[in-house]
N, C-alpha and C positions, 0 to 999 in steps of 0.2 A: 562389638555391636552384634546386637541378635538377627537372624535373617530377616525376620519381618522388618526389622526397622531400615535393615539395607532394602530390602525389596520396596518400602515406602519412602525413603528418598531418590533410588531409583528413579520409582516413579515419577515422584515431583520432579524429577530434574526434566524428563522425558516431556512431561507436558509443557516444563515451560519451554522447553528449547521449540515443541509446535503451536505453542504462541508464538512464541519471536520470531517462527520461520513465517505464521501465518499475517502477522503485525507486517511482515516486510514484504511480503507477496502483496499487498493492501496497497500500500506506502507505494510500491514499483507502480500499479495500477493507476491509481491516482495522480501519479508524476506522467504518465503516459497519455494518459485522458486530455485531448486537446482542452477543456475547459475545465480540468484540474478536482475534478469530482469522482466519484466512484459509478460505476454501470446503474445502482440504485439510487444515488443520491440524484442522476442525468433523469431517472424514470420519473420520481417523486417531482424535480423541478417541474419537469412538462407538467406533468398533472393538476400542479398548482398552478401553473403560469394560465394552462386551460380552467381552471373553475377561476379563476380571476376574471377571465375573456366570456364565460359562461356567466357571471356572475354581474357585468355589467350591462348584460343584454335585461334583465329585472329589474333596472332602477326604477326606484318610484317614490315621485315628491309628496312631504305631506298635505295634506290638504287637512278645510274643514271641517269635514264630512267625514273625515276618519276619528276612529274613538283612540283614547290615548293609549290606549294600547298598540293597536294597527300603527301610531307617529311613531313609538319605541321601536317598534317592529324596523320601519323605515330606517330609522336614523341608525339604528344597527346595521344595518344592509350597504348603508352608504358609506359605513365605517371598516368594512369588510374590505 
């Protein structure tokens, strides 16, 4: 085998092994996390759980008076 090709499997082997060290550092975290999530997957929850709670405070029924587009609008909102 020529050196480059040893220097390029090398390397692949190098990186996979800091995947699997990084896959398992991951894996450790998530088994730790009282609610079984990652530190961002805990962020993103809140944030959505907040525009849900943001998002119920704008409900609005359609009426007659609204053009059918403004009822689309609605019924989107309610579907949200």
């Amino acid at each position: 085998m020529d050196p480059l090709s040893a220097l390029s499997v090398t390397c692949s082997f190098i990186q996979f092994i800091d995947f699997g060290a990084k896959v398992l550092e991951e894996l450790k975290g998530i088994r730790r996390s009282p609610k079984g999530m990652t530190k961002e997957d805990e962020i993103l929850q809140s944030r959505v759980d907040e525009m849900r709670r943001f998002s119920l405070r704008f409900k609005v029924e359609p009426n007659q008076n609204q053009t059918e587009g403004e009822r689309a609008i609605c019924q989107l909102a309610t579907q949200c």
